[in-house]
N, C-alpha and C positions, 0 to 999 in steps of 0.2 A: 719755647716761649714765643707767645703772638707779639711782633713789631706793632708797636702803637701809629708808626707811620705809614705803613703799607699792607698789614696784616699780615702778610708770612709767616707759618710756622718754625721756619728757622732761623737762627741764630746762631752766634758763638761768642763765647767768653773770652773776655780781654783781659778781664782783672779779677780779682775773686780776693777781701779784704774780711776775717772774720770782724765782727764787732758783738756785742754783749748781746748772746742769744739770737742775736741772724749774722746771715754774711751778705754782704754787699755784693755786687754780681755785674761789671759793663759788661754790657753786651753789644757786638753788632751785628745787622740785619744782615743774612748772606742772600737778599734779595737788590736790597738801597742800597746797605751799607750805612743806614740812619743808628745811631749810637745812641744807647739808653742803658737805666738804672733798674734793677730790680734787686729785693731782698728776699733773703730766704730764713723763713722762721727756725730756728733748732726747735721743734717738740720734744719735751721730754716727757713721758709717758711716767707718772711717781707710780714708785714700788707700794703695792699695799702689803699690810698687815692682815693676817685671821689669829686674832688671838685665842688664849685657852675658851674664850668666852661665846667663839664665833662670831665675836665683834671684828667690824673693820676697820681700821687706820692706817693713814698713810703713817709709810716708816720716818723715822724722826730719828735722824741722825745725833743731835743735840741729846735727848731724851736718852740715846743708848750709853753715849758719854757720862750720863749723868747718874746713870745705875752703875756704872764701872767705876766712878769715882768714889762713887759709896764704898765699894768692894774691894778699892784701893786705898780707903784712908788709912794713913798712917802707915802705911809701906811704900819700900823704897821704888817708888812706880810714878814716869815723868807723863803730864796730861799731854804732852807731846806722843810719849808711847801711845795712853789710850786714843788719842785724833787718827793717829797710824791706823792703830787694827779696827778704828771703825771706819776709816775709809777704806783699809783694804776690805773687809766684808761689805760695804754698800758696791764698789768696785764688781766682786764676787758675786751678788746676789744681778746687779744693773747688768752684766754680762751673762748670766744665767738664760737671760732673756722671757723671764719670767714676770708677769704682772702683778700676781700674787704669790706671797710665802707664808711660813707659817713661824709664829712666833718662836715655837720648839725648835723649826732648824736654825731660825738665827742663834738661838740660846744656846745650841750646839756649836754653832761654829764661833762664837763666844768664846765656852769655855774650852775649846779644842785651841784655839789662839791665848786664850788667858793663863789657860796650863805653862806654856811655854814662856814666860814671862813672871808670873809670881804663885808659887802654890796655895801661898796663906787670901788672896786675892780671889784665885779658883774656886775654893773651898767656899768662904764668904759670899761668891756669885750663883755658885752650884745650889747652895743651903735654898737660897730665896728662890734660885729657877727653880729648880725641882724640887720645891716644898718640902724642906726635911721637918717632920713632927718629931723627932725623939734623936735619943742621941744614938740610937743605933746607925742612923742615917747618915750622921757625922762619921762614926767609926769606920761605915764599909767604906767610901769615899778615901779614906784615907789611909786603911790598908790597900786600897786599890793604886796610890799613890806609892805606896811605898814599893808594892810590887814591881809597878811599871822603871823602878828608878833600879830596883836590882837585875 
């Protein structure tokens, strides 16, 4: 960091204070010794979406809550839980280190997380992600269930 008093390219930190999306930084010149302020932006780089459509959007944390709450109505399932597994998958996906995902693996790792929490909920989330037309589509779904539980 260039000293605004002497121009020296070095410095050193005295204080380092996060505040909302920078951090605060004194520094002193190891040339003067002249003491100053600089901040540091946090960039966050948003996750996008490709969905089935090869359209893009950014992920929409809100948005995923609000498909989950559909799939949870009227089961025993607290929007505390669903805030949970969608922060742990944005978590998940923000750690990937990845710019872009794909709707499918989120949906996957949905219902890989939704399974574990309510079956009647999974089922309900699965129908609409992976398009079930007929009821046969219902039925594998749920011998598959049943399998996995024996």
């Amino acid at each position: 960091m260039k000293c605004p008093e002497c121009g020296c390219e070095e410095s050193k930190v005295i204080d380092s204070r996060p505040t909302e999306n920078k951090v605060r930084r004194r520094r002193e010149c190891i040339n003067c010794g002249f003491r100053f302020t600089t901040y540091e932006i946090i960039e966050e780089v948003p996750l996008m979406v490709i969905k089935k459509d090869h359209s893009i959007e950014p992920f929409d944390r809100e948005k995923l809550v609000e498909r989950l709450r559909r799939a949870t109505i009227k089961r025993p399932v607290s929007l505390e839980a669903l805030e949970n597994m969608v922060e742990e998958i944005a978590s998940e996906l923000k750690n990937s280190l990845q710019r872009e995902v794909t709707s499918d693996k989120i949906g996957e790792m949905v219902l890989h997380k939704l399974k574990k929490i309510d079956t009647v909920a999974y089922i309900r989330f699965a129908s609409v992600y992976r398009d079930f037309n007929d009821v046969d589509s219902f039925m594998k779904i749920i011998s598959e269930l049943k399998d996995e539980e024996e």
